[in-house]
C-alpha positions in Angstrom: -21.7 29.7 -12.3 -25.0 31.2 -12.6 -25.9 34.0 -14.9 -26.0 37.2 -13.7 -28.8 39.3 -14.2 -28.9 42.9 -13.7 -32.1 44.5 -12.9 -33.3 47.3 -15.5 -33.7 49.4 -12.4 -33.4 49.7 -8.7 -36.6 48.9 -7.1 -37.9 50.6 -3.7 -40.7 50.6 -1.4 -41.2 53.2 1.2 -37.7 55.1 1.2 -36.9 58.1 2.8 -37.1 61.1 1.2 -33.6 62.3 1.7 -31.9 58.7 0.4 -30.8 58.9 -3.5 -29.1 55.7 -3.5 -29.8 52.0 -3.0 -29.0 48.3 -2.6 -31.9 46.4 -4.6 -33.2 45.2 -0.8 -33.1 48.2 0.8 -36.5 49.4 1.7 -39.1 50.1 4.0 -41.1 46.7 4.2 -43.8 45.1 3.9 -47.4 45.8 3.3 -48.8 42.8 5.1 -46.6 43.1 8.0 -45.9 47.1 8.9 -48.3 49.3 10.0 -50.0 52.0 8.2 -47.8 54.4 6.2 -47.4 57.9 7.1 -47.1 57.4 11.1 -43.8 58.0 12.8 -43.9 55.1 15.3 -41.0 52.9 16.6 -41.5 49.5 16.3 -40.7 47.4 19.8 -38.7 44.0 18.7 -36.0 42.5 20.3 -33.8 43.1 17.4 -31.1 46.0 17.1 -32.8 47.8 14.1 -36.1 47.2 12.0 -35.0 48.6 8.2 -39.4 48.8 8.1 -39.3 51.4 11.5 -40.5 54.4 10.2 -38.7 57.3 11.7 -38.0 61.0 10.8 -35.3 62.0 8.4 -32.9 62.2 10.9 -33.0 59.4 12.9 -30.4 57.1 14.0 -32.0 54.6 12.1 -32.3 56.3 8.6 -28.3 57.2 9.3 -27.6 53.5 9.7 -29.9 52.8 6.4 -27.6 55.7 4.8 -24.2 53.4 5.8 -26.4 49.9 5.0 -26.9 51.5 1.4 -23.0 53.2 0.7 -22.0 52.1 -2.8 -18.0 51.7 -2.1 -17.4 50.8 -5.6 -16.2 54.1 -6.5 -13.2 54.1 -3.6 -12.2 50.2 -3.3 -11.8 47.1 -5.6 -12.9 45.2 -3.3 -15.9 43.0 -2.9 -17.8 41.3 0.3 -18.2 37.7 -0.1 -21.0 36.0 1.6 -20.3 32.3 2.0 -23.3 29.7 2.5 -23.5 26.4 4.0 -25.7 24.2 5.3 -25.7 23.4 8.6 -26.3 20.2 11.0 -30.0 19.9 10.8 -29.6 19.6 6.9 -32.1 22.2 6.7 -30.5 25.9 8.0 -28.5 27.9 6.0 -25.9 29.4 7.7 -23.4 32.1 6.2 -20.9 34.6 7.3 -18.6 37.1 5.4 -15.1 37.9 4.4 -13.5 40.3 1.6 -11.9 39.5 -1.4 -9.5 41.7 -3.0 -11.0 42.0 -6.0 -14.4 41.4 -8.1 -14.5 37.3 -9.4 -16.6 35.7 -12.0 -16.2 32.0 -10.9 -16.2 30.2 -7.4 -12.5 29.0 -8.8 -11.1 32.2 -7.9 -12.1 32.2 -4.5 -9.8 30.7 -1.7 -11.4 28.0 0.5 -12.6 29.4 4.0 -13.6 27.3 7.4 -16.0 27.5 10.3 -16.8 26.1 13.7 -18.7 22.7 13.0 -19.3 22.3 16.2 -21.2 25.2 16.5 -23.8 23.8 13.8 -23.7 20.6 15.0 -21.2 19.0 12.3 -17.8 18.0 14.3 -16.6 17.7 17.7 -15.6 20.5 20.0 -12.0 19.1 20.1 -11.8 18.6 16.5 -14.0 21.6 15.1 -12.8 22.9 11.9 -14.8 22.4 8.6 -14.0 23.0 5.3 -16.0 25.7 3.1 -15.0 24.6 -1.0 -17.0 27.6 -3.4 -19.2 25.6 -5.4 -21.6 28.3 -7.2 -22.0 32.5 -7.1 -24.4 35.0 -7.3 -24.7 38.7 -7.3 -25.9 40.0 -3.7 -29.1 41.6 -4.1 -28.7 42.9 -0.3 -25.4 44.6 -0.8 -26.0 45.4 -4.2 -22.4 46.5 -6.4 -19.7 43.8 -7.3 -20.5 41.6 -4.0 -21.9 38.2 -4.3 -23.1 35.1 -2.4 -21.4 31.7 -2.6 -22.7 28.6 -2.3 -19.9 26.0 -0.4 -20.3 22.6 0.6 -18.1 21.6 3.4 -15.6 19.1 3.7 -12.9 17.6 6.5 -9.3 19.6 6.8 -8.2 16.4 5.1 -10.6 16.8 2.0 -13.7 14.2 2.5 -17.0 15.7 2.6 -18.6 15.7 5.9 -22.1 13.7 6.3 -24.4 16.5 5.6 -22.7 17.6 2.9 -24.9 16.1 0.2 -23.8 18.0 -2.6 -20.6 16.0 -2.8 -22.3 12.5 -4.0 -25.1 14.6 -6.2 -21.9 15.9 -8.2 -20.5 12.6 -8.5 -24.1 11.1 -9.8 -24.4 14.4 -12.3 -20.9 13.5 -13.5 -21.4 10.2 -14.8 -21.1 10.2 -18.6 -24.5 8.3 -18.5 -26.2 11.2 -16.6 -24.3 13.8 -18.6 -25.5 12.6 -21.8 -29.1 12.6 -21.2 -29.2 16.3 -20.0 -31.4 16.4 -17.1 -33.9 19.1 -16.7 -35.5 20.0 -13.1 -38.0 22.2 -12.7 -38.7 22.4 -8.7 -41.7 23.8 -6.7 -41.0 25.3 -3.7 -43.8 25.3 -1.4 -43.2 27.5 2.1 -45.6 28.6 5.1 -45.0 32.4 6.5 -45.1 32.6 10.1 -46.2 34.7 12.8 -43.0 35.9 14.1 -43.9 35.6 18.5 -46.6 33.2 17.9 -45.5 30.6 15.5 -49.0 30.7 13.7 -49.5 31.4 9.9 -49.9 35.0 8.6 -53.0 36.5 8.6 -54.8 34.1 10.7 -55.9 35.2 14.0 -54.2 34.6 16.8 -55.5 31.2 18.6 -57.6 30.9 15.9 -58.5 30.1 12.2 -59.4 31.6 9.0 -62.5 30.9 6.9 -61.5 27.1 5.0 -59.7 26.5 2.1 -61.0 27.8 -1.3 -60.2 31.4 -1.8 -56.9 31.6 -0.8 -55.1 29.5 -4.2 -53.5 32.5 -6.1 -56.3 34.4 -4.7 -56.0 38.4 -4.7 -57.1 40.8 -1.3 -56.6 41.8 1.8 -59.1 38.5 3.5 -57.2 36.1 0.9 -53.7 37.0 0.3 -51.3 37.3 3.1 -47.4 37.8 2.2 -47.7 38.8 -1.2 -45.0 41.6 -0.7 -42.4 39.1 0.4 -43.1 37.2 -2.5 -42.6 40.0 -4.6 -39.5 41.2 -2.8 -37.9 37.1 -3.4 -39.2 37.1 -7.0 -37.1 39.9 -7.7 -34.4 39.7 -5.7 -33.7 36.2 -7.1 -34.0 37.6 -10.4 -31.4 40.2 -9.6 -29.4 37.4 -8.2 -29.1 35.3 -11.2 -31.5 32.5 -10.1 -32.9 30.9 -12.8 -36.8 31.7 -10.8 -39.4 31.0 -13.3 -42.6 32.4 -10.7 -44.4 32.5 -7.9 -48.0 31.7 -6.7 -49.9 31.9 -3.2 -50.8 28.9 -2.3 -53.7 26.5 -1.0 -53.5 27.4 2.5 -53.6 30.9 3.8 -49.6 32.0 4.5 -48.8 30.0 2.0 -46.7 30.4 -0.7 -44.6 28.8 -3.8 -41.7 29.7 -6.0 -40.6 27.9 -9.1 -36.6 27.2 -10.1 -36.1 25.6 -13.6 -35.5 24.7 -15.6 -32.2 23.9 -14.3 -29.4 21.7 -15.2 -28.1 19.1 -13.1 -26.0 20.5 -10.1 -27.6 23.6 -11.0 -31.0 23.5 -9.5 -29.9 22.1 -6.0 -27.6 25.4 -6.2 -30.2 27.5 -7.2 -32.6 26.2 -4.7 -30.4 26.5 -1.7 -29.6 30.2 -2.7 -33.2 30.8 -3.1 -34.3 29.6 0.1 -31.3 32.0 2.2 -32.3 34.9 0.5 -36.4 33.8 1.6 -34.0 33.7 5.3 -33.0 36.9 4.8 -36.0 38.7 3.5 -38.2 37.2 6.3 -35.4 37.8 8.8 -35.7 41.6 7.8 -40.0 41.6 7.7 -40.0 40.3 11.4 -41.9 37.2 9.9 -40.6 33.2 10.7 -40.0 30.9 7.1 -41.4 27.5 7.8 -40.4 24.7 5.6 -42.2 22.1 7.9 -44.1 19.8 5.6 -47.7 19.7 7.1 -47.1 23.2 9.5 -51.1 22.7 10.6 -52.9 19.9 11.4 -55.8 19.2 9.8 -57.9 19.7 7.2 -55.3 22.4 5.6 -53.1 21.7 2.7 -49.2 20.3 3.5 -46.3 22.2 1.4 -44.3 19.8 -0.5 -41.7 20.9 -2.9 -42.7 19.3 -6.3 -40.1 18.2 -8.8 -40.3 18.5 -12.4 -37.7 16.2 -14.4 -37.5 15.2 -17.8 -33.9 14.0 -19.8 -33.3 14.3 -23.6 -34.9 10.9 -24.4 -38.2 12.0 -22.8 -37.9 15.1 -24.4 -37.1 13.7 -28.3 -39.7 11.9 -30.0 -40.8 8.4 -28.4 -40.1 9.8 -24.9 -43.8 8.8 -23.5 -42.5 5.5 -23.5 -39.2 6.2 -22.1 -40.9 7.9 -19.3 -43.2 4.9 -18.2 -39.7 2.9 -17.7 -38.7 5.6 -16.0 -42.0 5.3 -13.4 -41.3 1.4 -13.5 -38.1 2.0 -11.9 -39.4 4.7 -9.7 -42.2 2.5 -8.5 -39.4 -0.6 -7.6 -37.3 2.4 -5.3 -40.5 3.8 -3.9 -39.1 3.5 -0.3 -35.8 4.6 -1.0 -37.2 7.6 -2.0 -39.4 8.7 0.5 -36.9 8.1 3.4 -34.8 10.8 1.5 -37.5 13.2 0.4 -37.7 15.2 4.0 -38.7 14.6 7.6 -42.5 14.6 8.7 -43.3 13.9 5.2 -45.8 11.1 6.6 -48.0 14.0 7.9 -48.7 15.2 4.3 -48.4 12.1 2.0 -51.6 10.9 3.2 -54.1 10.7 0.4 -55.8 13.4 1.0 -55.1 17.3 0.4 -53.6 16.7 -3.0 -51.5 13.6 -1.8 -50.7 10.2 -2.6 -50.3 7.7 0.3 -47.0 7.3 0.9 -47.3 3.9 2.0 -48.9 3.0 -1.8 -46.7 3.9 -5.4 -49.5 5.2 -8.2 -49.2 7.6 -11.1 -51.2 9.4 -13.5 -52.1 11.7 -15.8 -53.1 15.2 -14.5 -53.9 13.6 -10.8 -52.5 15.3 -8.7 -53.4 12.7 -6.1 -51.0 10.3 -7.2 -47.0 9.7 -6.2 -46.1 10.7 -10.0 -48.3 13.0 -12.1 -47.5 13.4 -15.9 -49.4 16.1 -17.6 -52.0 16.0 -20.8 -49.0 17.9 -22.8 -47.1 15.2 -22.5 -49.4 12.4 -22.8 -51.0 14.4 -25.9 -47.4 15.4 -27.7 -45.9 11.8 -26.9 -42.8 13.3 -25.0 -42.4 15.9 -22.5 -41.7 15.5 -18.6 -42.7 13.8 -15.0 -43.7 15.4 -11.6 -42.4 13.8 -8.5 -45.1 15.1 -5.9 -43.9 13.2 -3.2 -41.2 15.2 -2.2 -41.7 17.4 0.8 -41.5 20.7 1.2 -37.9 20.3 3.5 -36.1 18.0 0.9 -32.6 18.7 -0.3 -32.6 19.6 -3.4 -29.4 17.8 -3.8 -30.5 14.7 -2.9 -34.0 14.1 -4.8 -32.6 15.5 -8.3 -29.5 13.4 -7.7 -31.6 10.4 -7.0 -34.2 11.0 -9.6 -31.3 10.8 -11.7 -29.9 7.7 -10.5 -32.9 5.8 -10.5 -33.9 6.3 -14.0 -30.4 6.7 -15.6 -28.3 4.6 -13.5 -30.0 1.7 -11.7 -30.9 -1.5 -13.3 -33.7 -3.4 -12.1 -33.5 -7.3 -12.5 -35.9 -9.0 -15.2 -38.2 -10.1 -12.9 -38.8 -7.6 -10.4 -39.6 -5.3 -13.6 -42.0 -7.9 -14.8 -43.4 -7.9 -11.3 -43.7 -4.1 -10.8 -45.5 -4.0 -14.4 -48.4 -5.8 -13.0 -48.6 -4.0 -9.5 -48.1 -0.1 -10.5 -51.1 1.5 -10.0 -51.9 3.7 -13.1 -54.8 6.1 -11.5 -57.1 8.0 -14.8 
């Protein structure tokens, strides 16, 4: 279960006057999106309500925000459960809600649920049921009070995980007393683009067009460089409140572009903190009128890709000696290079190119503090003798599940024979 961390205080942006209470996400957003404050103008979208419509006191949509922010803790036990899947594409979150009598502290207490699969593309119309199991909570930063988000993977009525269901095998993998005993840290980068929402085309560029190139944009500040900072802000804490173990955030290379770091996490953990992360992203977009893109290389060109970098270390890399545990580990990595990139997301041939802080992904290399190579270890480590590895090549779409599960394997659990290793020693490509 994760921890849950309670915020020291409510935060808000832009609330009306009249409103004493709130739910943590409850606000008037977002600086780089809305217009300019102190205007009463009604915002034309296709959807029902726009929380960032700013509209007199007594409005129909400040009373809806009234009933979006009740606090019904004082007059029921009860709690609104959010459950969370992933759906067909192995990408989109999907989620829906039931109550539960009463507040829980584990995903054990919580009864199984199902769904439509083949609405999401994951069974047959004459055979549609899927399974949700509980795997992981979190306190609801949009509802605020007792409720919570689950995290579920999704299995057959007769108990086998479906195909997308990639948690299942990452449990087993995490499980194995070999896996267990060597602790295994990840520390993940999530990379992400921020969308126009009616023209598919990064924030803050113009329309049909581009912005000035690459340079001033990395972590840069202002209102030419930075574009989305408020939504970062908003995720940073509302993963925070969650209990996300979110260690920080960053604008990115490209202009739109943004990053959030989860770890370090434990095993299972950090695919279940990941996948939490990204829905609330879903839902904080969904409420800024802006589109998430998770598309590894969203503009062609001479324009950074977003990958989703993973940090991993296990006890023996991280006790004395461990500089030398971590080359076997690369020597093994290097011999599964292609069974790793057909699992670290779709497209990612359009960024693993060489260039724009890439490796090929046709050619295995590591080194230390290039970030142009597959894996990159860092001076720390290399100086101290121990530490950790970054896996750059995953993309910015991966499942988490599946690259910290098979980072695992691959170092912890497969062999490689005598002579391939002796082979592979020669060939990997050690880049200074």
């Amino acid at each position: 279960m994760a921890q849950i961390l309670a915020p020291s205080a409510q935060w808000q942006m832009r609330m009306t006057k009249n409103l004493t209470e709130a739910t943590p996400m409850a606000s008037k957003m977002w600086g780089s999106v809305v217009m300019k404050p102190n205007k009463r103008v009604a915002v034309k979208s296709t959807a029902k309500f726009r929380v960032f419509a700013l509209q007199s006191g007594n409005s129909t949509v400040n009373r809806i925000e009234q009933l979006l922010n009740l606090d019904v803790t004082p007059y029921t036990n009860k709690i609104i459960a959010e459950y969370i899947w992933i759906g067909g594409s192995g990408i989109d979150t999907r989620s829906k809600s039931r109550t539960i009598s009463k507040p829980v502290q584990h995903p054990s207490e919580l009864p199984k649920w199902n769904y439509d699969g083949s609405s999401t593309g994951q069974a047959p119309g004459e055979d549609s049921e899927v399974i949700l199991y509980p795997q992981a909570i979190f306190k609801d930063p949009f509802r605020g009070g007792n409720n919570i988000l689950v995290i579920c993977d999704t299995y057959t009525p007769a108990g086998e995980p479906i195909p997308t269901n990639k948690r299942h095998r990452a449990a087993q993998i995490f499980s194995d007393p070999k896996v267990v005993s060597e602790v295994p840290w990840y520390g993940i980068e999530q990379e992400y683009t921020l969308l126009q929402q009616n023209v598919k085309w990064p924030l803050g560029w113009p329309v049909g067009g581009y912005p000035g190139p690459q340079g001033p944009y990395y972590c840069g500040a202002g209102a030419d460089k930075s574009f989305g900072r408020d939504i970062s802000d908003a995720h940073y804490k509302a993963c925070l409140y969650a209990g996300i173990n979110i260690s920080g955030t960053n604008g990115e290379v490209m202009p739109g572009q943004w990053e959030f770091q989860v770890g370090p996490s434990v095993g299972i953990e950090a695919g279940d903190h990941i996948w939490c992360a990204r829905y609330i992203l879903e839902r904080i977009t969904e409420q800024a009128g802006v589109v998430l893109s998770l598309d590894p290389k969203p503009i062609e060109g001479d324009w950074n890709g977003a990958g989703c970098h993973t940090n991993y270390s296990t006890k023996s890399m991280r006790d004395e000696g461990g500089f030398e545990v971590i080359k076997k580990a690369i020597l093994n990595l290097s011999l599964r290079h292609k069974e790793h990139i057909s699992a670290y997301g779709e497209g990612n041939e359009r960024r693993l190119t060489g260039k724009h802080e890439t490796a090929s992904i046709n050619t295995f290399s590591w080194g230390v503090a290039n970030r142009g190579c597959s894996i990159r270890v860092g001076r720390d480590t290399e100086k101290n003798g121990k530490g950790y590895l970054e896996d750059r090549r995953p993309a910015s779409n991966m499942d988490p599940y599946v690259v910290t599960a098979l980072l695992a394997e691959t170092t912890l659990l497969w062999e490689p024979t005598l002579e391939a290793e002796a082979l592979a020693a020669q060939k990997v490509t050690l880049k200074v």
